[in-house]
C-alpha positions, 0 to 999 in steps of 0.5 A: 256950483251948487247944482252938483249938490243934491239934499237928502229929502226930509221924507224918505222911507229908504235910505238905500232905494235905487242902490241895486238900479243900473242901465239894462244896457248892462244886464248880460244875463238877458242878451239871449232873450233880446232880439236886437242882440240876436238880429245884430249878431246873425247879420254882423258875423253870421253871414260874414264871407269867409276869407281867402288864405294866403297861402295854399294848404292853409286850411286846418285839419283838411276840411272844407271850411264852411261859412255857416255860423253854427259849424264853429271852425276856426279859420287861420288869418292871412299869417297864421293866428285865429280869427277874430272870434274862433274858439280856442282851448274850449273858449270863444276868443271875445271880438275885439282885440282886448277881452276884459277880465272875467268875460267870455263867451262860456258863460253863456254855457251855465258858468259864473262871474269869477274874476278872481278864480276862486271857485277853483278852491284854496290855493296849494300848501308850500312845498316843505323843504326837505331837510335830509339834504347835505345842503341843508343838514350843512345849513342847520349845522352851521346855524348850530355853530353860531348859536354856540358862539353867540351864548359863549359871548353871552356867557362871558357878559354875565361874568360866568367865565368857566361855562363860556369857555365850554360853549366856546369849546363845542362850538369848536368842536361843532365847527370841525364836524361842519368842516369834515362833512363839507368835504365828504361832500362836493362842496369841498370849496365853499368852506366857510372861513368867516365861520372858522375864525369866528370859532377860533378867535372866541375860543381864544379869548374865552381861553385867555379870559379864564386865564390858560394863556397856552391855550390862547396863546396855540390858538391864536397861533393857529389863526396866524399862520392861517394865509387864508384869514385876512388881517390876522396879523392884528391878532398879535397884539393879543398875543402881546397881551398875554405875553405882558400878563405873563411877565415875559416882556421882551416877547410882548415888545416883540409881538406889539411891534410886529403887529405895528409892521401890519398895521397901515398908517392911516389907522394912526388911532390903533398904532398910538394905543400899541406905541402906548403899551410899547412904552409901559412894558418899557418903563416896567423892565426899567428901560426909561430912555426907550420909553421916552422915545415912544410916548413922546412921539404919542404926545406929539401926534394924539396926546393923553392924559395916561402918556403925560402922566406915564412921561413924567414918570420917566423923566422922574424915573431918569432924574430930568428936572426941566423935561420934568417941568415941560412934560407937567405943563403938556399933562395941564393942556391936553384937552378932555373934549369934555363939554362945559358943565354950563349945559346942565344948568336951565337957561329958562324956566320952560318945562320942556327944557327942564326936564330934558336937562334933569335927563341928562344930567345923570345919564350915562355920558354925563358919568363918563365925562365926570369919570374921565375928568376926575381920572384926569385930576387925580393924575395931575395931583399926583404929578404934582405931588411927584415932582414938587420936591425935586423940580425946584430947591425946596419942595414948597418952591416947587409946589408954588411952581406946580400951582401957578401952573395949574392956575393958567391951565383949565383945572383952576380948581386943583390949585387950592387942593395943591397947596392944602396938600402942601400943607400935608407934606408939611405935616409928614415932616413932623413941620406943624407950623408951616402947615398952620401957616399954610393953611390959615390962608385959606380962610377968606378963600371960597367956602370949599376950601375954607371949609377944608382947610378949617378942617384940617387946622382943626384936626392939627389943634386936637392932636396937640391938645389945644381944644380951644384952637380945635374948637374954634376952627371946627366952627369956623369949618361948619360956618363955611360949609355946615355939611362937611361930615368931618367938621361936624365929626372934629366938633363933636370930638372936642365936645367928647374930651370934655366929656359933654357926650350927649351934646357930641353924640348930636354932632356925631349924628348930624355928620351921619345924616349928611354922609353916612359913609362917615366912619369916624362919626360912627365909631365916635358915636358908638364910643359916646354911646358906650360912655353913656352906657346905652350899650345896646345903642352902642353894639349897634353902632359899632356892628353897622360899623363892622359891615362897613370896615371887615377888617377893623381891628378896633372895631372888633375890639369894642365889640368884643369888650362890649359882649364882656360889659355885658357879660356876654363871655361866649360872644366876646370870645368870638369877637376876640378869635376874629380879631386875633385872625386879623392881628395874630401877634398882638399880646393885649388881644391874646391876654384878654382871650386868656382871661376870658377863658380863665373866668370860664373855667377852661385853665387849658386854654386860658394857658395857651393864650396867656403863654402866647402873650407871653411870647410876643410881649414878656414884659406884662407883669399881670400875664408873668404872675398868671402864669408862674400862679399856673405852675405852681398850681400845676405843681410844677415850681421850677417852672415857675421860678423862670417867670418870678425870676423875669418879674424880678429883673422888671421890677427890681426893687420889689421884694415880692417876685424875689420871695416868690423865686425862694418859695418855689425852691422850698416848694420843689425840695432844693432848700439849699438854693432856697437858702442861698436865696433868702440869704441873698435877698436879706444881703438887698432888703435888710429891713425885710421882715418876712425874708428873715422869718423865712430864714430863721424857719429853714435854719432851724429846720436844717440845724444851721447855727445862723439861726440865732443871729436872724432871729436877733435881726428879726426882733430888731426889725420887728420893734423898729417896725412898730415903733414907726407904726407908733409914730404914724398912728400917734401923729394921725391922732394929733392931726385929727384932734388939731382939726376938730379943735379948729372946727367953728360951727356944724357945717365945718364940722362936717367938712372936717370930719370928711376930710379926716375921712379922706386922710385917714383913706389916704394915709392907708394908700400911702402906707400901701405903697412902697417907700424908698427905704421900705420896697417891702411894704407893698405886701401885705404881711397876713398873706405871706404869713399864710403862704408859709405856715409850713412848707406844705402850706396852701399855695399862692393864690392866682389873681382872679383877673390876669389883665389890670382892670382898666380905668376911664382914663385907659378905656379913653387912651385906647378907644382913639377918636376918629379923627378926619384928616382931607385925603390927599 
């Protein structure tokens, strides 16, 4: 075997020496100059006798055929062919039978070894098509036409609806041109159909996309009636389609079954999805029997969670409790082909495994399935929530029966949200203990549902103010699960009412970094922000908190009310015109919009919305006093008099607005009423110290007798008057001098001294407020004296500030916490 094998020397001076060596046997270029060649050739052919023809008149060309090798004269074969070696086209033809490639006897005239031809040079360009042909301006037009098409389909993928419909629209217009030209020429009868309904069943979609159901509804038409388009009777379901957004109904049940009548049974997928939109537009025109019919034959031959759900809305709607109860457990067991979610988890530590599993486990398939499962759940709860109150005698009955249902079917898990929901329809009947009761007894259920119940008893407790329950099941929920957001929210709200806002702004916080979509803990913190009075923490708050809720009107309220802290009034305005654009008719809202513009200075339109406020809500005192202030700096007293007269029917028992009501009718010059009313009020408030001031001013002015009986009254009320202040004054002083008699030592000294302080302050209140015998003290004597110094006096002074200034406690009673309730 290894004498095959043969090794390089160690020694060789050229690698290639020999590569060009070959037998001169070979060598074709020397066979002119070899005399054994020549010598074979002139005894072998030379001198070979010529053959006789078979047939007479055979010989070529008439001439005597010759036997000298030189002469070159082909002679015919016994059947007509050359002979072995004639010369043929300018070529000897080779001696034997089968001529190798490339060899011939003229290369022994000067010519080369080209096997391949190439000395005959590159090869030809192709012919160019000539495109001034009918076929082919035909071909380039209809390429045209499905350009167009495909970009109008492109078109409509990016969602730009109107360009679409022009694409559609030229390829229409494109499609008619092909057409005519077709029959212009002799191709009349290769139209191309597929081409034409291609055209027209894109332009009618584009048509009904951009909602010209006319337009669709004639172009649909057209391919209809059209005997050369195979299965366009699908087409009506279309038609259907557009007749259903249209409302007409009995049209689209008409066209939907024609298009059944076209469709063959073995396509039972495409009949079960037209039977279905049969039997919705039958439950939308209230025909609940007809309805039935046709989704019980879906559930019976393919069916679905959209027909169960759409059945038990007809037996609810038709007041069947059993088929109620028997649609319910159908709805339960119709399968999902949804795979188990056991597939997504490792089996073993192998890489490879691993990460083909973190692959799928969020690709597209996987969001379809878990889409479709919660569409499913989301059907059977509100089912159950459905028919729960009506299937049994009691609605917890009934839920009890929903849940042992759902308990033996593959969505387990819904069981427990049932009976949490349970405990929220408990709550809508204002029935606060059997919800309690029901949900405490989820606390030794798994730490989902424990958490959410815990939540929810939590919340419960809040509302009736009960901290400590609050508190303790807002810990019992963060102990089941410390990522609930709305646990962490509940806890930070009764951490908030006992004003501990640093430690609630931690729990607020700590509910946002596990979910930040948690707009209760956001608008809590910006509350507790504001509390603590980091308000340019707190704006921030409640602006991310804007770009989250568009339209929430409290949000735009604590805006507003935090550009006014600080005393940004442009900005507050602008938040306030935003809230007034979502709530138009709220008179707190249109009031502070008022006041606002007031303290700018713009009376105009701080009397607009004032008198707005005032027409949607008449009885605010502080927009009523604003506004008779207004008139009666305006000059327009009777005006006035309507709002003073209205502050006197709210509160009756204060003098002031009945005052105010005479005082304009002195200021108008009608002191007859203005008589008449003084008088009235003496008749109300004898002990009235101003009224008869009053009246002895006009009776004198006008010359009335009266004047000297008021004047006696006045004196009387006048001594009684002081000698109460008297009493008041005296048995302050012996208090006081009891309460330093009994102080022992310095440090009760101070307290003593603190606390005469405090009664004095106190006894001043008092004195402020009215009596039951005295509702005139409220106003103050100097101001009324200085309002009527003489009947062309100064006018009554507007109050600076038309909305009372709120206080901790009314800033706490508006701004409500955001509570967070399960959602159903």
């Amino acid at each position: 075997m290894m004498e095959h094998v043969h090794l390089a020397a160690e020694e060789e001076d050229d690698l290639y020496s020999g590569y060009n060596d070959y037998n001169p046997a070979f060598d074709s270029e020397e066979l002119e100059n070899d005399p054994g060649f020549q010598q074979a050739v002139r005894t072998s052919h030379g001198r070979r006798p010529p053959m006789t023809a078979k047939f007479p008149g055979t010989a070529i060309g008439g001439r005597a055929l010759g036997t000298a090798f030189g002469s070159r004269i082909p002679i015919a074969s016994s059947m007509g062919r050359p002979m072995t070696g004639a010369v043929q086209d300018g070529a000897a033809r080779p001696m034997t039978a089968v001529r190798a490639a490339g060899y011939s006897s003229a290369m022994a005239k000067g010519s080369t070894f080209d096997p391949l031809g190439q000395s005959k040079g590159p090869a030809p360009p192709l012919e160019t098509k000539n495109e001034d042909t009918p076929e082919e301006k035909l071909k380039i037009l209809e390429r045209k036409v499905n350009d167009l098409i495909q970009e109008s389909c492109m078109a409509h993928g990016r969602g730009d609806l109107q360009l679409s419909l022009e694409k559609a629209k030229e390829a229409g217009r494109k499609e008619r041109a092909l057409v005519r030209q077709r029959e212009h020429t002799t191709t009349a009868d290769t139209i191309n159909l597929d081409l034409t309904y291609s055209v027209l069943f894109n332009l009618a979609n584009q048509y009904a996309n951009n909602d010209m159901y006319p337009e669709a509804l004639n172009t649909y038409q057209v391919i209809v009636k059209n005997k050369m388009f195979s299965n366009a009777g699908l087409l009506k379901v279309n038609m259907a389609n557009i007749y259903f957004k249209q409302k007409n109904y009995p049209k689209a049940i008409k066209f939907y079954r024609m298009a059944l009548d076209q469709i063959l049974n073995v396509h039972k997928e495409l009949r079960i999805k037209i039977m279905q939109n049969v039997g919705v537009v039958f439950i939308r025109i209230g025909k609940y029997s007809d309805a039935i019919t046709s989704l019980e034959h879906i559930m019976s031959e393919s069916p679905n969670i959209k027909t169960g759900y759409n059945l038990i809305l007809c037996y609810y709607a038709s007041g069947d409790r059993e088929r109620m109860k028997k649609a319910f457990q159908k709805l339960i067991s119709v399968p999902l082909g949804i795979d188990e979610e056991d597939k997504y988890t490792s089996p073993n530590d192998d890489p490879h495994t691993n990460l083909v599993i973190e692959a799928i486990k969020n690709d597209q398939l996987h969001q379809m399935e878990r889409e479709k499962k919660t569409l499913a759940e989301k059907f059977i709860m509100t089912a159950a929530k459905l028919i729960a109150p009506i299937i049994e005698t009691s609605f917890a009955a009934g839920f009890d029966w929903c849940v042992e249902m759902v308990k033996t079917s593959q969505y387990v898990e819904l069981a427990n949200d049932l009976e949490i929901n349970k405990a929220i329809t408990y709550l809508r009947q204002r029935d606060f203990n059997q919800a309690v009761e029901t949900l405490k007894m989820f606390e030794k259920k798994d730490s989902r549902v424990k958490s959410a119940a815990a939540t929810n008893l939590s919340f419960l407790y809040f509302l009736e103010k009960d901290l400590d329950q609050a508190d303790r099941y807002a810990d019992l929920a963060m102990a089941a699960d410390r990522y609930n957001p709305a646990a962490l929210t509940n806890k930070g709200n009764t951490v908030f009412v006992r004003h501990d806002y640093e430690k609630a702004a931690e729990f607020y916080k700590e509910a946002l970094r596990n979910d930040s979509s948690c707009t209760e803990a956001l608008y809590n913190l910006g509350l507790t922000y504001k509390r603590l009075g980091r308000l340019e923490e707190s704006l921030d708050c409640f602006i991310k908190l804007h770009a989250i809720l568009r339209n929430s009107a409290q949000v735009m309220y604590q805006l507003a009310s935090l550009y006014e802290t600080l005393e940004d009034s442009n900005q507050a305005i602008e938040w306030l015109m935003q809230l007034i654009s979502v709530t138009p008719t709220d008179p707190q809202v249109l009031a502070k919009l008022g006041d606002l513009y007031d303290r700018e200075g713009d009376k105009s339109q701080a009397f607009q919305y004032y008198y707005e406020s005032f027409r949607y809500f008449p009885s605010n005192m502080d927009v009523i006093e604003w506004l008779g202030a207004y008139y009666i700096d305006t000059q327009f007293c009777e005006k006035a008099i309507h709002y003073f007269e209205r502050a006197a029917l709210i509160q009756p028992t204060l003098v002031k607005w009945q005052l105010m009501v005479a005082s304009c009718y002195r200021r108008s010059g009608n002191y007859q009423k203005a008589l008449e009313t003084y008088k009235s009020i003496h008749q109300k408030f004898p002990e009235s110290v101003e009224c008869l001031r009053f009246l002895v001013r006009l009776c004198s002015d006008m010359g009335l007798k009266e004047v000297q009986d008021y004047a006696t009254k006045l004196k009387k009320v006048e001594k009684m008057k002081e000698k109460r202040e008297q009493r008041v004054k005296s048995g302050r002083e012996s208090s006081a001098r009891g309460r330093r008699e009994g102080s022992g030592s310095s440090d009760s000294g101070h307290s003593s001294h603190g606390n005469s302080a405090k009664g004095e302050r106190l006894s001043a209140k008092l004195r402020a407020l009215p009596g039951s015998n005295e509702p005139y003290e409220t106003s103050s004597q100097r101001d009324i004296d200085a309002s009527y110094v003489d009947p062309l006096g100064p006018q009554l002074e507007r109050p600076k500030t038309a909305a009372k200034k709120r206080t901790e406690e009314d800033d706490f009673a508006d701004e409500e916490l955001g509570d967070d309730l399960l959602p159903e």
